[in-house]
N, C-alpha and C positions, 0 to 999 in steps of 0.2 A: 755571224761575224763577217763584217766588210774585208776585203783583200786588200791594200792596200799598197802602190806603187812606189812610194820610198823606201819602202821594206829591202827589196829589191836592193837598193841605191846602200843603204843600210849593212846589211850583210853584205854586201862585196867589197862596202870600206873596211869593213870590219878584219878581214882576211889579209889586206892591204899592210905594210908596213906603215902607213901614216894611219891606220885607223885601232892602234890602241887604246886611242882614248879618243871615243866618240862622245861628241855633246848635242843631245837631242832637246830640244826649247818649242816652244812653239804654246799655244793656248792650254791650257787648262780642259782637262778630258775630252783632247784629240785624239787619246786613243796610242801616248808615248810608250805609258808602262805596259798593258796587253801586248805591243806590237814588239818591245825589247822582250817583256819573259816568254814572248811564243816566238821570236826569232833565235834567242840565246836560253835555253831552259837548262843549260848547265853552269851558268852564272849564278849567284848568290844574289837574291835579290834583300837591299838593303834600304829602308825607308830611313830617309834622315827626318822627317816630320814627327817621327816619335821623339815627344821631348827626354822621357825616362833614357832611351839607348843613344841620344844623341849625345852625350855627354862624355859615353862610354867608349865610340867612336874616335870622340877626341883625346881621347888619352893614349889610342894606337899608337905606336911607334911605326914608322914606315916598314922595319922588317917583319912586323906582327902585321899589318896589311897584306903584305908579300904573301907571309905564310899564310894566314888565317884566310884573307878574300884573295887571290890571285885572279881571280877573274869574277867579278861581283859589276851589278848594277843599284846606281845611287840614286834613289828617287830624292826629290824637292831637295837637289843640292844646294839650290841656293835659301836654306834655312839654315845651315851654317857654312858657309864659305871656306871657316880654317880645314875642311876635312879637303877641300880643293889641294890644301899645300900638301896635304899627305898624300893625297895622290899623283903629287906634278913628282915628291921624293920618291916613290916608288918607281916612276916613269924612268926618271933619269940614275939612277943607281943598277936595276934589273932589266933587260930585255924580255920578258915573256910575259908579264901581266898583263891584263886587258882590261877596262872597262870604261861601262856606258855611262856617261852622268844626266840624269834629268832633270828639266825644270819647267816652268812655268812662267817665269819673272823675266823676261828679257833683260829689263836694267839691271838685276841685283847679279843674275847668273854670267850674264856675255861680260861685264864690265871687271867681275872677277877671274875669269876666264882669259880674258886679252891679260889680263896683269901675270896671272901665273902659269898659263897654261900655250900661252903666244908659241907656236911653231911644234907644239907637240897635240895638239887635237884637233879632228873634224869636226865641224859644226854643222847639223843638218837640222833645218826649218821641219814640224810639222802643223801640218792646218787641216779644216774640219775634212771629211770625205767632197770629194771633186765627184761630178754627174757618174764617170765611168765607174769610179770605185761604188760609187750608191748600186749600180746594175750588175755588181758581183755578190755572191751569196755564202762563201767562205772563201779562209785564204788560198783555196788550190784553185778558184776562180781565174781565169789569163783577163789582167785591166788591160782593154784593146784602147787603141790613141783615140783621140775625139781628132776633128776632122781640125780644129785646131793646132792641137799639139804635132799632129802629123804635117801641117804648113811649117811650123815650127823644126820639126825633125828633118824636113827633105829637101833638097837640095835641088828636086824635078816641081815644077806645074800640077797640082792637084786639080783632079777630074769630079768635077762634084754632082748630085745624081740632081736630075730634072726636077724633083720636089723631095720631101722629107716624107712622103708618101709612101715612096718606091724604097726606102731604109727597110729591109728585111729582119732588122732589130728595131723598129720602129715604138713598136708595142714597150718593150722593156724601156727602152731611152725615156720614152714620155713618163713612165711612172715615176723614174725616178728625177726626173722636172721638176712635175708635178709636185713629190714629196720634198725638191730641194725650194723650190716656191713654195709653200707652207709652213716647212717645218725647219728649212736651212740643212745644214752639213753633219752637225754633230753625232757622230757613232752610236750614242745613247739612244737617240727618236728614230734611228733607223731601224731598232728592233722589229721583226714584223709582228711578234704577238702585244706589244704595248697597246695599248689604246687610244684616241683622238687626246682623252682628257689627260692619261699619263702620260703625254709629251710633251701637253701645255703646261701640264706640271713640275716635270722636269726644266724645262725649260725657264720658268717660273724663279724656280728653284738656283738655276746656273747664272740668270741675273741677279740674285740676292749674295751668292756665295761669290762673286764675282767683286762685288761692293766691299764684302766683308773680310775678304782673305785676299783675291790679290792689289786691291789698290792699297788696302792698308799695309799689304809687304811693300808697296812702290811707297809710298808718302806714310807720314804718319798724322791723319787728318784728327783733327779733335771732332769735327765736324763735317758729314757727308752730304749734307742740304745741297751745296753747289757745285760739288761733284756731279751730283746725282739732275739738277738741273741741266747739268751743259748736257750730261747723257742721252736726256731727253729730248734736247736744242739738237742735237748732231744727227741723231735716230729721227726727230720731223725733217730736218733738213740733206740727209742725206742724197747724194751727189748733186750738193749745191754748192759754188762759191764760198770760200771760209775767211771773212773778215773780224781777225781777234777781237779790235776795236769795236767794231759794230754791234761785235757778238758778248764783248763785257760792257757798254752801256745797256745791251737792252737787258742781262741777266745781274747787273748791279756789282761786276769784281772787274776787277783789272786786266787789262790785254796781257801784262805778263802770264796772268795765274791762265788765261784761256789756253795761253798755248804751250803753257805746263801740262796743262791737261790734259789738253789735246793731243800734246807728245806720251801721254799716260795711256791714250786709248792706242795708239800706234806701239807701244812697247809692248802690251800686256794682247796683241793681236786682235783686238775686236775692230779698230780701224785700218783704214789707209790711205793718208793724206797723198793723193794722186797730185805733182806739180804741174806749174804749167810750163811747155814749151815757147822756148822763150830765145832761138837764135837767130831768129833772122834780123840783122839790127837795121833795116831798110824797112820793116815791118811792125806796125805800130800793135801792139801783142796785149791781152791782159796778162799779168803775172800773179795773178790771185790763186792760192790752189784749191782745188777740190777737196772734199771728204767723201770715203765711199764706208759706210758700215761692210766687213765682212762674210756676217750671216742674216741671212733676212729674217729669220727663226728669230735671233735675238733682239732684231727690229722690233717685230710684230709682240714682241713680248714686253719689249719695255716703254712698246706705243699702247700695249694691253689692245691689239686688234686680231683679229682672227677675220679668215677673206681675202677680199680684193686688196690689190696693193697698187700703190700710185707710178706714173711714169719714171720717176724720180728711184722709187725702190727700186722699178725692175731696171733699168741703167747698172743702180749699184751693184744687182746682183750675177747680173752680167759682166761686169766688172772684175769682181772678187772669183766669178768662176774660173776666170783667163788669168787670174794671179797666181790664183792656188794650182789650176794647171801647171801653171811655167814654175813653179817651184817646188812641184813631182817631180818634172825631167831635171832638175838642179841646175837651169838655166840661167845668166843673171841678165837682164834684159832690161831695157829705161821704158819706163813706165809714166805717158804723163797725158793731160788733156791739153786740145790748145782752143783760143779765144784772140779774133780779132776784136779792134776797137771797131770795125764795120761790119761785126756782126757774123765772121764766120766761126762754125763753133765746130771742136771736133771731140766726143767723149771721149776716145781713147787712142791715143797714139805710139805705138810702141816703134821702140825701136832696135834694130838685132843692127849686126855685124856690117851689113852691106844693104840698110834700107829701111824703112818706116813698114807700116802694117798698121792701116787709119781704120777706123771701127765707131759709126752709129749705131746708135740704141735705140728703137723704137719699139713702143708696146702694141703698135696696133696690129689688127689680122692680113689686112693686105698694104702691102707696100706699093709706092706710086713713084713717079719722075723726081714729085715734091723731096721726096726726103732722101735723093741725093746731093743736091744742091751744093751741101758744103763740103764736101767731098771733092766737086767737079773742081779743075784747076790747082787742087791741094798742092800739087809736084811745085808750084809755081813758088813756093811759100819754105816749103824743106830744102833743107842743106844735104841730102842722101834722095836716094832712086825713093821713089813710090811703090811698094812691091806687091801687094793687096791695097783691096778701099772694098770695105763692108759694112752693108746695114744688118743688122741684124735684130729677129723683128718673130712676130707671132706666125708670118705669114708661110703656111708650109710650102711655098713654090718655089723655085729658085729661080731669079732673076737677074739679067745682065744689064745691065749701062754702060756702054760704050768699053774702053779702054779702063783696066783693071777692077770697076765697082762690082761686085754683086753683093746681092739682098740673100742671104741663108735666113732659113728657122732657127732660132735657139737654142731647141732643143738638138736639132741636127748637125749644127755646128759645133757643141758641147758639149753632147753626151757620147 
C-alpha cells in the first residue's frame, strides 16, 4: 500500500470546522475509498451504487441520518444526487455530523455539489500516485518533495546536485520512473506481487470499465464507435496541438460533439487540455491548446503497445507528473503551453504568484546548447519575472545555460 500525500491534506480538513463535509472526486480507482476507510475507520462506510439499498437511503429523514450515520462515508454519490440534499439538511439543522462524499464523475458530482452544498464543503482532487508516492511502501512511509514541489514550496534558491548520479535515493527514484513509464500511476499495478501480464490486464480492463460506466454516467451514448475513436485520436496524438475542426473532418462528426468530448476526457480525469498563453498583445501567439493524456499506462493501453514510447508521450508524461504534483500540495497554479507564429515553442509554462517556471521536454540522453533555444530571451515575451527555465530530459547531468536555464533528469526532478 502506497502512502499517499493528500491524506495528510485530508485528515486535517477534516478536524477543521469547514471540513465536515468533505468531497473527494477524482478518477476512478485512485485509491478515494481505501484512503477515506484507512483515514476515518470509524465512519460508516455507505455504498450508494448498491441499487437494492439505495432506495432505502432515500427514504432517510435527515433526523434518522443524524441518528443512524452521524459520521458515515458515501461512496459513488453521484449515483443519486437526492441523498446530497439529505445530507446538505443534516449539515445545516446539527453541528456535529461529519461526512465524506465520493465520486468519480466530475460533471454529475461537482455540478450537484455547487447547487446544494456551495459554502458548506471542501472539495479535494484525487489523482493516480505521483513518482514520490510510487517510492513509498505503506502508509507510515514519510512522501519526501520532488525537487519540484520543493521549488514550489520555498521561497529560497534551490541547490541542485551536479548529476542525478550523486541522489543517494537514486536507486529507488529510478524504479519507480521506470514503473510510472510503463505502467502509469494507478494504485492497482503498483502492487509488487502482480505480474507483467496482470497489469496489462488490469489495465486492459480499466479501459473498457471506463467506456462502459463512467462515460455512460456523463452522456447517455446509444452508440460508443466515436467516443472510442476520438480516444484513440487523443491517445496517438497526445501533446499535440488540438483542432476540433480538423479533428471532426478527419474522424467524420462535428466540431461541437469533439469538444464535448473532449470536455468528457477532462471531466472524468483521463485528460488535460493544457491552454495556450496568450498575453502579450504585441506578440503574435498561437492560441490553439494542447492535449496531454494523464497516464501513460492508459496510453499504451488503448494504443495496445507495450515498450518504447514516443517524444510526444514522454512530454505528456512529464506534464501530468507536475500536475498531479501541484495538486498533492493543493496549490492552484495556471497551467498552459506557449507558441509563437515564428516558431518559439514552450511545453510548459506555469505560472505561481510572482513569476513563470518555463519547462522543455526532451527525450533524449544528453542534452546540448540546441535544446535551449526557446527558452533563451523567454523574459522578453511574459508579462511576470522569469523565475526558473528547465529542460528536462533523460540526461543524468545537471547542466547550466547562462542566466536561470538548467537541464535536470526526470527522474531527479520528479521523483
Amino acid at each position: 500500500m502506497k502512502n499517499r500525500k493528500i491524506a495528510y491534506t485530508t485528515f486535517k480538513k477534516n478536524t477543521s470546522k469547514f471540513g465536515r463535509i468533505i468531497v473527494l472526486t477524482g478518477a476512478r480507482q485512485t485509491g478515494k475509498t481505501t484512503m477515506a476507510c484507512k483515514l476515518f475507520p470509524h465512519y460508516e462506510y455507505i455504498s450508494i451504487e448498491d441499487p437494492i439499498m439505495r432506495s432505502r437511503y432515500l427514504e432517510l429523514t435527515a433526523s434518522q441520518w443524524k441518528t443512524m450515520f452521524p459520521f458515515a462515508i458515501l461512496d459513488e454519490v453521484q449515483k443519486e444526487p437526492l441523498v446530497i440534499e439529505s445530507i446538505k439538511s443534516v449539515y445545516d439543522q446539527w453541528p456535529d455530523p461529519k461526512y465524506i462524499l465520493l465520486g468519480s464523475s466530475q460533471l454529475l458530482l461537482l455540478e450537484k455539489v455547487k447547487e446544494s452544498l456551495a459554502g458548506r464543503c471542501s472539495i479535494i482532487e484525487m489523482f493516480p500516485l505521483t513518482i514520490p508516492e510510487l517510492c513509498t511502501n505503506n502508509w507510515e512511509d514519510i512522501i519526501e518533495d520532488s525537487i519540484f514541489q520543493q521549488i514550489i514550496l520555498s521561497e529560497n534558491p534551490i541547490e541542485f546536485l551536479p548529476s542525478f548520479l550523486f541522489d543517494k535515493k537514486m536507486a529507488g527514484k529510478q524504479i519507480a520512473w521506470e514503473h510510472y513509464l510503463k505502467y502509469g500511476g494507478y494504485p492497482a499495478v503498483s502492487e509488487p506481487d502482480l505480474s507483467e501480464e496482470e497489469k496489462y490486464d488490469w489495465l486492459r480492463s480499466y479501459v473498457q470499465t471506463y467506456l462502459e460506466r463512467d462515460i455512460r454516467d456523463l452522456a447517455s451514448f446509444r452508440d460508443l464507435e466515436p467516443f472510442v475513436k476520438l480516444q484513440r485520436y487523443l491517445a496517438i496524438n497526445t501533446g499535440n496541438l488540438v483542432n476540433a475542426s480538423a479533428i471532426a473532418t478527419q474522424l467524420g462528426m462535428s466540431a461541437k460533439t469533439v469538444q464535448r468530448y473532449i470536455r468528457y476526457f477532462e471531466l472524468s480525469y483521463q485528460a488535460l487540455s493544457l491552454p495556450a498563453w496568450s498575453r502579450n498583445e504585441t506578440k503574435r501567439l498561437v492560441k490553439t491548446p494542447k492535449i496531454h493524456y494523464l497516464d501513460n499506462g492508459i496510453i499504451q493501453t488503448i494504443l495496445q503497445k507495450r515498450g518504447g514510447i514516443t517524444g510526444n508521450e514522454f512530454e505528456s508524461l512529464v506534464i501530468a507528473e507536475i500536475y498531479k504534483q501541484t495538486k498533492t500540495l493543493q496549490k492552484t497554479l495556471g497551467f498552459f503551453h506557449l507558441r509563437t507564429q515564428d516558431g518559439k515553442e514552450i511545453d510548459l509554462l506555469i505560472e505561481l504568484q510572482n513569476g513563470y517556471i518555463a519547462i522543455e521536454i526532451k527525450m533524449k540522453q544528453i542534452v546540448d546548447k540546441q535544446d535551449i533555444r526557446h527558452l533563451s530571451n523567454l523574459e522578453e515575451i511574459l508579462d511576470k519575472p522569469l523565475l526558473y527555465a528547465f529542460v528536462i530530459s533523460n540526461d543524468p547531468d545537471t547542466k547550466y545555460f547562462g542566466d536561470h536555464i538548467v537541464a535536470l533528469n526526470a527522474a531527479y526532478f520528479l521523483g
